[in-house]
C-alpha positions in Angstrom: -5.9 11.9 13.3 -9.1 11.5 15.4 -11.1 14.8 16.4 -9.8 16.6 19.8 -11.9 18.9 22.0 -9.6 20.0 24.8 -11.1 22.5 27.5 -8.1 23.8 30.1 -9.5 25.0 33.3 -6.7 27.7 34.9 -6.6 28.0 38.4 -8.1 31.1 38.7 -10.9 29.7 36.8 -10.2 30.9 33.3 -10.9 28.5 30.6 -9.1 27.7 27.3 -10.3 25.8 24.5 -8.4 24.1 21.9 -9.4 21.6 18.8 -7.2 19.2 17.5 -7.8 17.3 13.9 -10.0 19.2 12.6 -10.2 20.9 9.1 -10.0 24.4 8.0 -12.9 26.1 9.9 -15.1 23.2 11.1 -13.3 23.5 13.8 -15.3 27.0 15.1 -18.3 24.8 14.4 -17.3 21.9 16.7 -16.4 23.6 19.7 -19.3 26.5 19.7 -21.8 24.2 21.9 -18.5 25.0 24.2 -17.7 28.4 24.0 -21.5 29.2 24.5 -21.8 27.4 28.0 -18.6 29.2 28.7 -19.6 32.8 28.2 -17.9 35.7 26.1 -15.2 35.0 24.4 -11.8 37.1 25.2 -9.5 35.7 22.3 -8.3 33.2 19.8 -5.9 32.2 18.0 -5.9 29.8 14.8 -3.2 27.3 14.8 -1.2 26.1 11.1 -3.5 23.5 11.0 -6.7 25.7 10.5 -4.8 27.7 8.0 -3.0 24.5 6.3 -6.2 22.7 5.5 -7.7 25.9 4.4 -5.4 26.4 1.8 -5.7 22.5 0.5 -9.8 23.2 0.6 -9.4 26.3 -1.6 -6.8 24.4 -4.3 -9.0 21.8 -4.7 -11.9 24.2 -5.5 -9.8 26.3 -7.9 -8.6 23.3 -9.9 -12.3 22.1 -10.4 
C-alpha cells in the first residue's frame, strides 16, 4: 500500500488530516510538517492500522 497524506478542508474552514499506509507511529512523524502549518491541534484519533502494526513491531522485538 503506497503512503497517503490526505488534508480535508471543511467548509467552514476547519482542517482534518488523515494518513493512510503507514506503520505504527511513523505516521505522527509524516504528517507533523502538516499539522505545524496548520496550527493547534484540537483532536485525533488513531485508526486499527496504527495500533495493528504496532502490535506486529512489538512481537517481533519480543521474539528477538
Amino acid at each position: 500500500m503506497s503512503k497517503v497524506i490526505e488534508i480535508i478542508v471543511s467548509p467552514s474552514g476547519e482542517a482534518t488530516v488523515h494518513t493512510k499506509g503507514f506503520a505504527g507511529g511513523e505516521c505522527r512523524e509524516a504528517s507533523k510538517f502538516v499539522e505545524q502549518a496548520l496550527g493547534q491541534r484540537t483532536g485525533e484519533n488513531m485508526t486499527g492500522e496504527f495500533y495493528q502494526q504496532a502490535t506486529q513491531q512489538q512481537s517481533l522485538r519480543e521474539g528477538a
